[in-house]
C-alpha positions in Angstrom: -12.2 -25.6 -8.9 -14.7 -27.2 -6.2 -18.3 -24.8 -6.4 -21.0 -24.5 -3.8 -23.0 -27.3 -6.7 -22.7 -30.4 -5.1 -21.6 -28.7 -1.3 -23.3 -28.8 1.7 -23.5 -24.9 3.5 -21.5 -25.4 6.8 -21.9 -22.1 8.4 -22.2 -18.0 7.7 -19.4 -16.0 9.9 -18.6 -12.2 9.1 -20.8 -12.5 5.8 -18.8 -15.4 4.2 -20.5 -18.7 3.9 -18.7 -22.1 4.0 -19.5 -24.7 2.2 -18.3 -28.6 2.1 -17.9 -30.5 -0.9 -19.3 -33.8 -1.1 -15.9 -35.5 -2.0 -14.4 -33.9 1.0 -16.3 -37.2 2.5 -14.0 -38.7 0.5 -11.0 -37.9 1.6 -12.3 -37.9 4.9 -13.1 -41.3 5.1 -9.4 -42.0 3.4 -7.6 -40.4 5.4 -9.3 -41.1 8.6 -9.0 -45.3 7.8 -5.0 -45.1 7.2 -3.2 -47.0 9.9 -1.7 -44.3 12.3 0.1 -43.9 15.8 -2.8 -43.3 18.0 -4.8 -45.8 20.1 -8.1 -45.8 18.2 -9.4 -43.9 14.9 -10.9 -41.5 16.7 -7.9 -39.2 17.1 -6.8 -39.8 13.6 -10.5 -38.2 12.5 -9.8 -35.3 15.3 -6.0 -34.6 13.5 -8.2 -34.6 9.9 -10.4 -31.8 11.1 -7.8 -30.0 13.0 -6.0 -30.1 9.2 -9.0 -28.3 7.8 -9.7 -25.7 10.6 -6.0 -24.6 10.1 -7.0 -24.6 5.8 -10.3 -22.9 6.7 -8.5 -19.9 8.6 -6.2 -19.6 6.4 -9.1 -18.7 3.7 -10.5 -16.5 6.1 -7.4 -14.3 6.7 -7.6 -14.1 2.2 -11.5 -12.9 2.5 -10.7 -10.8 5.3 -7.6 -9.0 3.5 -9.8 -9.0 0.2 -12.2 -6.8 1.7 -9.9 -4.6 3.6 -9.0 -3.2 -0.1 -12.1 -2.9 -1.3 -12.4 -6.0 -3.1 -15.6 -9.1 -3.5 -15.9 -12.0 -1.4 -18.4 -15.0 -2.0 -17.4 -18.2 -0.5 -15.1 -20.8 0.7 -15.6 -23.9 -0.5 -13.6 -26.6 1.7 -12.7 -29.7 -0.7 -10.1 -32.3 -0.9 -7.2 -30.7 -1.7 -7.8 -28.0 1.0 -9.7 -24.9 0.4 -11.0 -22.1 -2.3 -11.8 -18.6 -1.1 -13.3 -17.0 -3.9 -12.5 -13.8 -4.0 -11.8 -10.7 -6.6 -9.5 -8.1 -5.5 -8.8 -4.8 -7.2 -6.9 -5.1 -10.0 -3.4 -3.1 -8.5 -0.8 -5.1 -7.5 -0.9 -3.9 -3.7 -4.1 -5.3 -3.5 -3.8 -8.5 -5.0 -0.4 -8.7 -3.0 -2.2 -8.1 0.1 -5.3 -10.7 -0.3 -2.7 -13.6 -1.5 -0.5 -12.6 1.2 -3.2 -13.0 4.3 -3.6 -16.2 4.0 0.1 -17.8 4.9 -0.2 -14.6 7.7 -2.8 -16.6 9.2 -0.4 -19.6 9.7 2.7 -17.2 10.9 0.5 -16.1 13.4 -0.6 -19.5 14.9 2.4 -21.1 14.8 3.9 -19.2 18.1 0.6 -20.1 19.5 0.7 -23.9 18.4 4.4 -24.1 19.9 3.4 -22.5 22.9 1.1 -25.4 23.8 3.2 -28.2 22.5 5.2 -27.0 25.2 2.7 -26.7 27.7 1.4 -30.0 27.0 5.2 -31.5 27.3 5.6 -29.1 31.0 2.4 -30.8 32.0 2.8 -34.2 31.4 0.6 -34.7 28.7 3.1 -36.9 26.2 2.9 -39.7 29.6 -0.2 -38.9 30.7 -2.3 -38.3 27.9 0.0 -39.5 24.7 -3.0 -39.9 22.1 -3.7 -35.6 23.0 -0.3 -34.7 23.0 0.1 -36.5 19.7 -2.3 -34.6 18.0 -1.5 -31.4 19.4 2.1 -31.8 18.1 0.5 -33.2 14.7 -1.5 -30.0 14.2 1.7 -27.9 15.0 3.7 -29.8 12.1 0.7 -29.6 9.9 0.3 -26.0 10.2 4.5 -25.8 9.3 3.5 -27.9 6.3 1.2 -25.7 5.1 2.9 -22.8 5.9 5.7 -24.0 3.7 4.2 -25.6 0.9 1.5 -22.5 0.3 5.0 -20.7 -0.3 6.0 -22.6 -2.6 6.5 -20.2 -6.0 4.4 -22.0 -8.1 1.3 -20.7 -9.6 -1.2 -20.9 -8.3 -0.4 -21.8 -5.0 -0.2 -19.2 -2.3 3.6 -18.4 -3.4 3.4 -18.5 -6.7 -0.1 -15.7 -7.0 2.4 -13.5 -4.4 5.5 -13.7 -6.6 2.8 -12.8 -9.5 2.1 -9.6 -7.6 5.6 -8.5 -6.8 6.7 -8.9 -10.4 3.3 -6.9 -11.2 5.0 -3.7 -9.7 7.9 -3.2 -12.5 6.3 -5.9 -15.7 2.7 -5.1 -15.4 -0.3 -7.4 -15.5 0.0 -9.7 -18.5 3.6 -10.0 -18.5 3.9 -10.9 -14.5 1.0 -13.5 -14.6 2.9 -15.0 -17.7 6.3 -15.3 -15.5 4.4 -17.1 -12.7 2.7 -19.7 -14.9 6.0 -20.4 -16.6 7.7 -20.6 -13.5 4.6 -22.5 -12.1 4.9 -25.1 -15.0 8.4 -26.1 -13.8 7.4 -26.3 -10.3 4.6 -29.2 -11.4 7.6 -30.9 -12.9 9.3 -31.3 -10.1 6.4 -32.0 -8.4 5.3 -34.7 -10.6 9.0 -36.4 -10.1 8.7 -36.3 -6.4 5.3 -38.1 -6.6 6.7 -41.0 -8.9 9.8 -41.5 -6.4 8.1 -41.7 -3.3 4.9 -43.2 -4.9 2.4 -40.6 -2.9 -0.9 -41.0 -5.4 -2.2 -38.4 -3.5 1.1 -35.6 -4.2 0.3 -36.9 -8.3 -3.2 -35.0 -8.0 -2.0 -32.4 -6.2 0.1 -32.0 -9.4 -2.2 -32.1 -11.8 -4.7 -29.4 -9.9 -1.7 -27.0 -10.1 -0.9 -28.3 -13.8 -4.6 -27.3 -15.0 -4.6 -24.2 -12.9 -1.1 -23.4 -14.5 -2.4 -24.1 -17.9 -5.7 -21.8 -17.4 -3.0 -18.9 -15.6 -1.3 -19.2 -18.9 -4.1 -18.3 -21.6 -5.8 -15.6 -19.4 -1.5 -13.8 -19.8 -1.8 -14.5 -23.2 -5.9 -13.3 -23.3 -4.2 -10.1 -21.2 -1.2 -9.4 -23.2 -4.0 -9.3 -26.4 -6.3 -7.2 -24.8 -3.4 -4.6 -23.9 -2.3 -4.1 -27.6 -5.8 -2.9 -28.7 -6.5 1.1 -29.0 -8.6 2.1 -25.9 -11.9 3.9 -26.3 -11.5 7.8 -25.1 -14.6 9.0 -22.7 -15.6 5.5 -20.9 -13.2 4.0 -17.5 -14.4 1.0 -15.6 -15.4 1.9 -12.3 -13.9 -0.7 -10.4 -9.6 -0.8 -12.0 -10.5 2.8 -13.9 -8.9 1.4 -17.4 -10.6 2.4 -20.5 -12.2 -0.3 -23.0 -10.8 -1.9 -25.6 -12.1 -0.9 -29.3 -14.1 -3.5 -31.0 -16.6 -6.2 -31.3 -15.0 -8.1 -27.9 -18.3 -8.3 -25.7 -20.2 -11.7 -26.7 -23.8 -11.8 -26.8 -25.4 -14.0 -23.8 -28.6 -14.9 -26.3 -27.6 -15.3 -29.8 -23.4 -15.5 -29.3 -22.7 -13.1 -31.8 -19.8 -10.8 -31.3 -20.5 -7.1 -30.5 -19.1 -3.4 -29.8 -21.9 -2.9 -26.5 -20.2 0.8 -25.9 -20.9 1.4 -29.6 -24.6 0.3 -29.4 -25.4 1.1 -25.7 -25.4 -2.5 -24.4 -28.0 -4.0 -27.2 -27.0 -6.5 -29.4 -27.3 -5.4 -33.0 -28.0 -8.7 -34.2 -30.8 -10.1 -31.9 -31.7 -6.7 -30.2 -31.2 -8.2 -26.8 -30.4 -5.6 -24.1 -27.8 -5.5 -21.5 -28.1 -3.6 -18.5 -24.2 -4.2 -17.3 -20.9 -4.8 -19.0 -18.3 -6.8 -18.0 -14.6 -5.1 -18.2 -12.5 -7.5 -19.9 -9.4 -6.2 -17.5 -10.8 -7.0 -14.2 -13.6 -9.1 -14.6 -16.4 -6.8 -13.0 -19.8 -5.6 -14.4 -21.0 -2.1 -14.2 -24.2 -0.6 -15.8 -22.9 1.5 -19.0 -23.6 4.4 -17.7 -20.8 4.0 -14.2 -18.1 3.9 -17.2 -19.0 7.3 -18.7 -16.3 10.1 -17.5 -17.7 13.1 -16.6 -16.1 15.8 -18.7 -14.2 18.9 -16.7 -16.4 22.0 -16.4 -16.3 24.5 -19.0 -13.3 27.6 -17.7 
């Protein structure tokens, strides 16, 4: 996944950042040079940005929805493949349904809007009068369809496949739901795959293998999950943030020497170096809390 290493910052709106990556450039330049139906280059660089203002609202609607639940956002990182908002929802299944969900939204809501001034344009006399403007206008309308569509697409971890994740959350729980969506994800790349050897599209081939890898990785954090559910939980700690108690054992990895440690049974020091560790990570959801944000208060006494 594209990081802010190697990005340039764009712009800070609503405290998210956005960043471009420097093969974005890239694409740019690829995409920009193809022969096309305009009347000079210049449109076709005007229907490339118009593709990644739709992508970048479409991130925004998944920060916006992250946050609504209570959940982390950091960036978004646009690159060529589209966009990354990294976020970190709570760990229900409403929540994550809810940020994965806001995103496509975004593109529900605009196409009504994009339609309305295709037609406008049309009523007007733009498609004599100004064919190069009315072509891209009725570009970005399709465009927006097309991402609509594909981000639907059940295949992990496109938009689709993360929200079919979610719903199957609800009756098969965490591991076992992220596990469907990966297998179900893998099958998607195969067809995928196929479709970019028949019609030749190198570009539809990396698109595949992004989702392939991503699939792959999806796969071992369900198997990671469905490991880390099996083990006896420890009674009087919760993490603060999804409020599950911590698995027993030596699970927590030392950042200094790498050895393999209990922290709740030391109190965050590592018994083999002595290093100290002021948070701990909870290996359900990912966040960090200082040891003593787990503790659970005991009931009063009568």
């Amino acid at each position: 996944m594209p990081t802010r290493k190697g990005s340039v910052k764009l712009f800070r709106l609503l405290g998210i950042t956005v960043y471009l990556h420097w093969a974005w450039f890239v694409a740019f330049i690829y995409f920009t040079s193809r022969p096309n139906e305009y009347s000079n280059y210049g449109w076709n660089a005007l229907e490339v940005l118009g593709l990644f203002a739709l992508v970048l609202t479409h991130e925004f609607g998944h920060q916006l929805a992250c946050r609504s639940v209570g959940g982390q956002t950091q960036d978004i990182v646009l690159w060529p493949l589209g966009g990354v908002a990294y976020v970190n929802p709570p760990q229900r299944p409403g929540a994550q349904l809810w940020s994965i969900a806001a995103g496509p939204l975004v593109n529900v809501v605009l196409a009504p809007l994009l339609i309305g001034l295709v037609m406008l344009g049309r009523q007007s006399g733009w498609e004599t009068g100004h064919p190069d403007g009315f072509m891209l206008l009725t570009n970005v309308r399709n465009i927006n369809f097309i991402l609509l569509i594909f981000n639907l697409m059940p295949v992990y971890p496109l938009d689709g496949g993360q929200i079919l994740r979610s719903l199957l959350w609800f009756p098969f729980g965490r591991a076992n739901s992220l596990m469907a969506a990966t297998v179900i994800g893998f099958i998607g790349v195969l067809g995928m795959i196929a479709l970019a050897v028949y019609v030749g599209s190198v570009w539809m081939g990396i698109m595949a293998t992004f989702i392939l890898l991503n699939c792959w990785g999806g796969l071992n954090q369900a198997r990671a999950l469905s490991k880390i559910a099996k083990i006896p939980r420890r009674d009087g700690f919760a993490c603060p943030s999804c409020k599950t108690a911590p698995p027993l054992g030596a699970l927590w990895r030392c950042g200094k020497c790498g050895a393999a440690f209990d922290t709740f049974l030391t109190q965050g020091v590592c018994p083999h170096c002595t290093a100290q560790f002021n948070v701990t990570q909870c290996l359900d959801c990912g966040n960090r809390f200082p040891l003593n944000e787990w503790l659970i208060t005991p009931p009063p006494n009568g």
